[in-house]
Structure formats: C-alpha cells, structure tokens
C-alpha positions in Angstrom: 30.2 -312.5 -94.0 34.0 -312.6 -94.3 36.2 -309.9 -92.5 38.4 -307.8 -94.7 41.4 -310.3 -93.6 39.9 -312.9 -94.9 39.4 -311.4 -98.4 42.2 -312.2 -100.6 45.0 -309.7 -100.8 43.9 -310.6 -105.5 40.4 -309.6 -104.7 41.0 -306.6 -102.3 43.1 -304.9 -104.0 40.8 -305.1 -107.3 37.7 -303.4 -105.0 40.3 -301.0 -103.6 39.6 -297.3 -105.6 43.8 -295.6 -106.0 44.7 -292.2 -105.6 45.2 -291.0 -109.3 49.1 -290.3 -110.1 50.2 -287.0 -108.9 50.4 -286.1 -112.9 46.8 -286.2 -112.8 45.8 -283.4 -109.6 44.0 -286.0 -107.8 41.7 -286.2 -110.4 40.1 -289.4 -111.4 38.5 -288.3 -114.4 40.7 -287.2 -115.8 42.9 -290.2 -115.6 40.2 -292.7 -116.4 39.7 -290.3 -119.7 43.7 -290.6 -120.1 43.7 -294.3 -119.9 40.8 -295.0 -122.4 41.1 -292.3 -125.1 45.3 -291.9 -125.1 46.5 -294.9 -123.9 43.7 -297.0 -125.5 42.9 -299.6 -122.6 39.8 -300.9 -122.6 37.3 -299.8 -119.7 37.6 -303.6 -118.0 41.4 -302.8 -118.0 41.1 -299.5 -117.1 38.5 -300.8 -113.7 41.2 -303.4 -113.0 43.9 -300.3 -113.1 42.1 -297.8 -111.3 40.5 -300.3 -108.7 36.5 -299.5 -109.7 34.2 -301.3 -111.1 33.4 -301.4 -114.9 30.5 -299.2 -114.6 32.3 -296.6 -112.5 34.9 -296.4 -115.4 31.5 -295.4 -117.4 30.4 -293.0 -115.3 33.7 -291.0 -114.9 34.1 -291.5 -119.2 30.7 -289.2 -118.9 31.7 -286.9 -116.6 34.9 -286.2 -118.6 33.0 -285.3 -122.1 30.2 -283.3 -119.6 33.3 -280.8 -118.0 34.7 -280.7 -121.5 38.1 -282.8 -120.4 37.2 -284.6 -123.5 35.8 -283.5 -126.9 34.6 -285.6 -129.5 34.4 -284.4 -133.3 34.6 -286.1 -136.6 37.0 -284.9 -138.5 36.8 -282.6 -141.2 37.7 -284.5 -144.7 35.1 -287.3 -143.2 32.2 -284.7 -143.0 33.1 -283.3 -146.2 33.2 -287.4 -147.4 29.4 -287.6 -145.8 28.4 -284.6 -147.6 29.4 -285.6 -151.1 27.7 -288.7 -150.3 24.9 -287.3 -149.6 24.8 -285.0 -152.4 25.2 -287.9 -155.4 22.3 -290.0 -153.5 20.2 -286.9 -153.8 21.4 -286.2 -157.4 21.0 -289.6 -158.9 18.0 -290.6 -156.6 20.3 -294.0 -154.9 19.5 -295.2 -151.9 23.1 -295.0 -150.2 26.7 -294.0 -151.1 30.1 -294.4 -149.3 32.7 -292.2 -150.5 36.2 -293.1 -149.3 38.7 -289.9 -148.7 41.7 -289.7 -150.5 45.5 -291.1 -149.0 47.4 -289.1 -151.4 48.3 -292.1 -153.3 49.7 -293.8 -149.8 47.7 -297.1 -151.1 46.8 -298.2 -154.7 42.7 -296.4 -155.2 41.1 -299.4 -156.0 42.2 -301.1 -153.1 40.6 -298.5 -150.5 37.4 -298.8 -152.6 37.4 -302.7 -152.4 37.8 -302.2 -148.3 35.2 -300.0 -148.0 32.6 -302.4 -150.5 33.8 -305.0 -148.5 32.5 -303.1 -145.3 29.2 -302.9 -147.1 28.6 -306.0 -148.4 29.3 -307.8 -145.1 26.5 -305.4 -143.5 23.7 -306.4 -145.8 24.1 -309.8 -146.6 22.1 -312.5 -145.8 21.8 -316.1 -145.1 20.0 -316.9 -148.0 21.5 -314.2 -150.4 21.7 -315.2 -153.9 24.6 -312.7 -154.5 25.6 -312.2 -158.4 29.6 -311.4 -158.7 30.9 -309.7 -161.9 34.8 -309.2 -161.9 37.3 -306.6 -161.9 40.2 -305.0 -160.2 38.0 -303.4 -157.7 35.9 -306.4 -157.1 39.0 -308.5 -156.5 39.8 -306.2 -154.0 36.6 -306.4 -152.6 36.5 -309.8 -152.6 39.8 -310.3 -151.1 39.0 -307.4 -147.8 35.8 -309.4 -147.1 35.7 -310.5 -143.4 35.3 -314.3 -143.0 31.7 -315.1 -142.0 29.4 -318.1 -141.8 26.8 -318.3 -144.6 25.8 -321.6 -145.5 22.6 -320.5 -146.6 23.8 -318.3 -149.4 25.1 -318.6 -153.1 27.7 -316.7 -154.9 27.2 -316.2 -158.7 29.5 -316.1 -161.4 27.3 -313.6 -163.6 29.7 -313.4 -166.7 31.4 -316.1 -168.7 35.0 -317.0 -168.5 38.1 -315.2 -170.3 41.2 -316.6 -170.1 43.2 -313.2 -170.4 41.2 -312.1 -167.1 42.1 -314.6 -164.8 43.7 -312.0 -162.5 40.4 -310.5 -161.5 38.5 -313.0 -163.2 34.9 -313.5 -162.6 35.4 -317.3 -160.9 38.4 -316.0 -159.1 35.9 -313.4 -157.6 32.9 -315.1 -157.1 35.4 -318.1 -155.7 37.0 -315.8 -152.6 33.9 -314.6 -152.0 32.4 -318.0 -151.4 35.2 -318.8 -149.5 35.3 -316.6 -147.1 31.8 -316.8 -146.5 31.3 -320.5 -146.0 28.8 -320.2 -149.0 27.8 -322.1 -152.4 29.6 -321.1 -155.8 28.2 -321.5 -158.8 30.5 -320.7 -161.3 28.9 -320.4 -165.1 30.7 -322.8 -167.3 31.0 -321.1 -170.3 33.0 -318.9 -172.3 32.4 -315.2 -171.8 32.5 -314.4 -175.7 32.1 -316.9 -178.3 33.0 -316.9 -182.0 29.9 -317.1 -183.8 26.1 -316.0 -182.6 25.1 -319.8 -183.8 27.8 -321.1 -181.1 25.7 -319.0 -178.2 22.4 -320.5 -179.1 23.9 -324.1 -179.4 25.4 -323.6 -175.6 22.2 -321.9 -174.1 20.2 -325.0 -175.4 22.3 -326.8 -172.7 20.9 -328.5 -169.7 23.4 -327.2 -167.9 23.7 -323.6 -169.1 19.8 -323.4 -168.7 20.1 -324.1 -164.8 22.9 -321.9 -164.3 21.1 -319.1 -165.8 18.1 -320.0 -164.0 20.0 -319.5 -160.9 21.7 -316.3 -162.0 18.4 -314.9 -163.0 17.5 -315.0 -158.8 20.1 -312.9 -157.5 18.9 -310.3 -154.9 21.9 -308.9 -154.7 24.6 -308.3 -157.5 28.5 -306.6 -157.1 30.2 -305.5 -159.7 33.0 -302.7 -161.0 32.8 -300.2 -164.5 34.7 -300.0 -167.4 35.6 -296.9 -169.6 36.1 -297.6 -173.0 39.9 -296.4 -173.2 42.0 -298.7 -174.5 43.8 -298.8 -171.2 40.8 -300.1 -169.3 40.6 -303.4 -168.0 38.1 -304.8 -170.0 41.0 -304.0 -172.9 43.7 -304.3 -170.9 42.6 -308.5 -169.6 41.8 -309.6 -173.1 38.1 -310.1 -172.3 36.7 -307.5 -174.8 39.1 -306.1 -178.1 39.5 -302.8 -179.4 38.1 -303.7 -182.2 35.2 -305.7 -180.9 34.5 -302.3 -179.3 35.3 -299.9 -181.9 31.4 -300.0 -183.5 30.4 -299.4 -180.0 32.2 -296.3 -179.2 31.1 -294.9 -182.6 27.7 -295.1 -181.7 28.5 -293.9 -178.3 28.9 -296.0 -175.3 31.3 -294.8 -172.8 30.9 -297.7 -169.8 31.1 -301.4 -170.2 29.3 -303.2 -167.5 29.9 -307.1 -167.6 31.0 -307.2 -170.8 28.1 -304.8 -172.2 28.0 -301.3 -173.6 25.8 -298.4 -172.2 26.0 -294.8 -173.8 26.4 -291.5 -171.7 22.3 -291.4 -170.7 22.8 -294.7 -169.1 20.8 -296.7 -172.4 22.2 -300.1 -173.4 24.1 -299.9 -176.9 23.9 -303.4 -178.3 25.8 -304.6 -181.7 26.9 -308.0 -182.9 28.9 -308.7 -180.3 26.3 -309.3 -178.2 25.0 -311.9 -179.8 28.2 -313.5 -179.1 28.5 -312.7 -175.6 27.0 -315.1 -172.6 26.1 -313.7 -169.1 24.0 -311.7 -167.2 22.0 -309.0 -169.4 22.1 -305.5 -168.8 18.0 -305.8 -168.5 18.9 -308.9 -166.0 21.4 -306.3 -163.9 18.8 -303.6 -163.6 16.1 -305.7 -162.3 18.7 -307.1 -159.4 17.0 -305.4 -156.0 20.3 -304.3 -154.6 23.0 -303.5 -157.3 26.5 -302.5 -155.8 28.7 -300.7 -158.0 32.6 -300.4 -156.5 34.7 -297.7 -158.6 37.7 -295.9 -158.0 39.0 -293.0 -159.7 38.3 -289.1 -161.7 38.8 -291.4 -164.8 35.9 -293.3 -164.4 33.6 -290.2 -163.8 31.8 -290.6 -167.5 30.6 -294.2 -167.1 30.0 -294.3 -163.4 27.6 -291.3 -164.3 26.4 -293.3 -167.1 25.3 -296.7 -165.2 23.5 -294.1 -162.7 21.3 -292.4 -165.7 20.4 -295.9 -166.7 19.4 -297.0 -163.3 21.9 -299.9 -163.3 23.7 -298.6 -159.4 21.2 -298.9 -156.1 24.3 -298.0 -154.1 27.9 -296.5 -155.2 30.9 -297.3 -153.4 34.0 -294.8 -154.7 36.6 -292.7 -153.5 37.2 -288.9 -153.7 38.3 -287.6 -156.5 35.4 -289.7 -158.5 32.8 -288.4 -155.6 34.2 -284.9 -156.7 34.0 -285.8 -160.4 30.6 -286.9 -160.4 29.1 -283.6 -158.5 30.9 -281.2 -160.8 28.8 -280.1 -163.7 
C-alpha cells in the first residue's frame, strides 16, 4: 500500500474533506445545499470542491431537505397550470393535456405552445412512427423547437396539399423541419391543396403516384396539427389557402374550426360543401381514426373551435396556453 507521501499532492487533496467557510458555521450541509441549489454546481463539482466523494454530496443534499435547510415546492401558477389540465382531460374525456402558463406577452403565444408540443412530441415518438404533419403557425413553431434526434426508422407526412400563399407555415415546410431534425423520411404529397374543379380531384387521385402517397398517409399512428377559426383574420384566410368566400357557405351553415383545410361545426360534426370536393388531403374521418392526434393551439380566440374538434373526437391530447386553458373550462 502507498504511504500518504507517496500519494499525489492532485489525488490527496481531492480525498481531503475542508472545513466549510466560516460564512457557513461549520456546517457542511449547509454548504453542500448552497453550492448545488444557489450556485448551481453540479454534485461531481461540488465533491471535487468540498473534498468528498460524489455520494457524500448525496447524502448531505438529504440531510439538508430532512432539517428543513432546504424546501422544495412547485410553484403556484404551475399547480394551477396542472389543475386546468387536469380538469379539460376530465371534461372532454382526452388522455393528456399540457397547459403552458402565461409570460404576459414577454414571447409571441404561439411560440411557447410550439415549445411545449415540441416537448411532447419528442417524448412519444418512435422509431418507426408514421407521424402525419398538418401546417400552421403553431406547428411551425413546433416544428422548429423540436430537439434533434435520430429516427431513421420513421416517416413524416405531409397530410394536406400544397398552397402557395402558405409557404410560411406551409405543410412541406413543416413536415420538412420535422424530418430534418429527426434524421427521418419525408413524404411530401405532390399535389395542390385545393383544385379548381371536383373533375380535376378525381383525374389526380387516379394517379399512381397520388394513390401511394395516400396509401401512406392513411398509416399514420400519430398526426400534429394546429386549428383554425373561421375569422377572416385566421390563418387559413390570412395564408391564401382557403377564401372568404370559399368559406362563406360554411359559416352559414355553421362551422366555427377548420382543421386541414376542412370545416367542423360547434358539436365537433364535419360540415362538408362543394369545396370539398375540390380539396385533396387527409379527411377529417382519416384524422379521427389517427391513434394519437396532437392538437397545438394558442390563444382565448381560439376557444370556440378548439372546443369544437374536442366534441368531435378529433384531439387525443391538447397542447395550449392559459388563457385558452381558462377559456375552455368557463361555461
């Protein structure tokens, strides 16, 4: 066995426990407790510091919460965040909700939303995830906050057609980042999201190529995707993808959410019109029968049509932010 002397001085001095600073009494605890939870060191640092091992950091960690030198608690607004969540799961009988807490405006709605749909979606995905990708501000953001991972195994789908006017948030543009940063396949679907005439739509789903891609659309397990109101400020308006006046029959007859390009009325039932038979991508019956359907929303103002896709069934799990939590639990 060596002697102490012939230790060196690097190695002794790391198995040598210090006498806490003088600001601390003596008191190890409470300077191992000072080090991790107001100085932020890590417990390795904090061994290398005090001169204990990484388990003895552990141990005096414990000790500090057991005397009460250290309290834990969640905070308030994020209890209250749990408890809404909670409540709209129980109310609309989905299996989970996150509800984001407000900023007070400190960063843009939709982009706290995306973040936290990001968080999600990297938790459940898996390597051979056939994940559906509709577009929209909130999904952009989504799809932009998503952690880089390693899924070669996995397919992103474009699940409506293209729009030139929406290329901002545009279906490809989403389904394309999230492929990206995933290391996964993207299948985009090469085709127009509205046509001009229902006898164009039928000519274009006769196409080899149109077939397979719905094919493979038609086997996602697991499908993102934002909500529209039907104001004329709402994106689907607002991108060029739908028209006011493509919509106007719609709203007469009562839709108050577009979902992919699609109309649903305040109990959650699909309203369809001409311009279905004009529009290619994923069907609302298609959507519903997707195993886990993420809807990312942000916003009081979309309280009516978030409500709406959760009547119809169309939302296993709801990613929003407070006030629309709020919203959606007031009667």
């Amino acid at each position: 066995m060596p002697t102490e002397d012939r230790v060196p001085a690097a190695r002794r001095s790391s198995r040598t426990r210090l006498a806490p600073p003088v600001e601390f009494a003596g008191d190890a605890v409470v300077w191992a407790a000072w080090l991790y939870y107001e100085e932020s060191m890590t417990q390795d640092d904090i061994a290398r510091q005090i001169g204990v091992s990484r388990a003895s950091v552990n141990n005096l960690l414990q000790v500090a919460r057991e005397r009460g030198v250290v309290t834990i608690a969640v905070a308030p607004v994020h209890l209250q965040m749990v408890g809404a969540a909670r409540a709209i799961c129980r109310r609309y009988g989905i299996a989970d909700c996150l509800v984001v807490p407000d900023d007070d405006g400190r960063q843009p709605d939709y982009e706290r939303v995306g973040r936290a749909g990001a968080r999600m979606l990297a938790d459940r995905l898996a390597a051979e995830d056939v994940l559906g990708v509709s577009w929209g501000r909130t999904v952009l953001a989504l799809s932009n906050a998503l952690a880089v991972g390693l899924l070669p195994g996995a397919s992103v789908v474009q699940v409506t057609g293209s729009a030139m006017g929406t290329y901002r948030f545009s279906a490809e543009l989403c389904a394309a980042n999230i492929a990206t940063r995933l290391g996964a396949r993207c299948i985009h679907l090469h085709a127009p999201g509205i046509v001009s005439r229902p006898g164009v739509k039928r000519m274009l789903m006769r196409e080899p190529a149109l077939i397979e891609q719905f094919r493979f659309i038609n086997t996602c397990n697991r499908i993102i995707f934002g909500v529209g109101t039907v104001a004329s400020s709402s994106t689907a308006f607002d991108s060029g993808f739908l028209t006011e006046m493509e919509a106007a029959p719609y709203i007469r007859r009562g839709a108050v959410a577009v979902l992919a390009g699609r109309f649903v009325d305040r109990l959650g039932k699909p309203v369809v019109g001409e311009l279905d038979e004009r529009l290619l991508g994923m069907t609302l019956e298609a959507i519903r029968a997707v195993p886990d359907r993420i809807c990312v929303a942000a916003g009081s103002i979309k309280r009516d049509c978030v409500r709406a896709l959760l009547e119809g069934g169309f939302i296993s799990s709801l990613v929003i932010d407070q006030p629309l939590a709020l919203a959606l639990l007031d009667n």
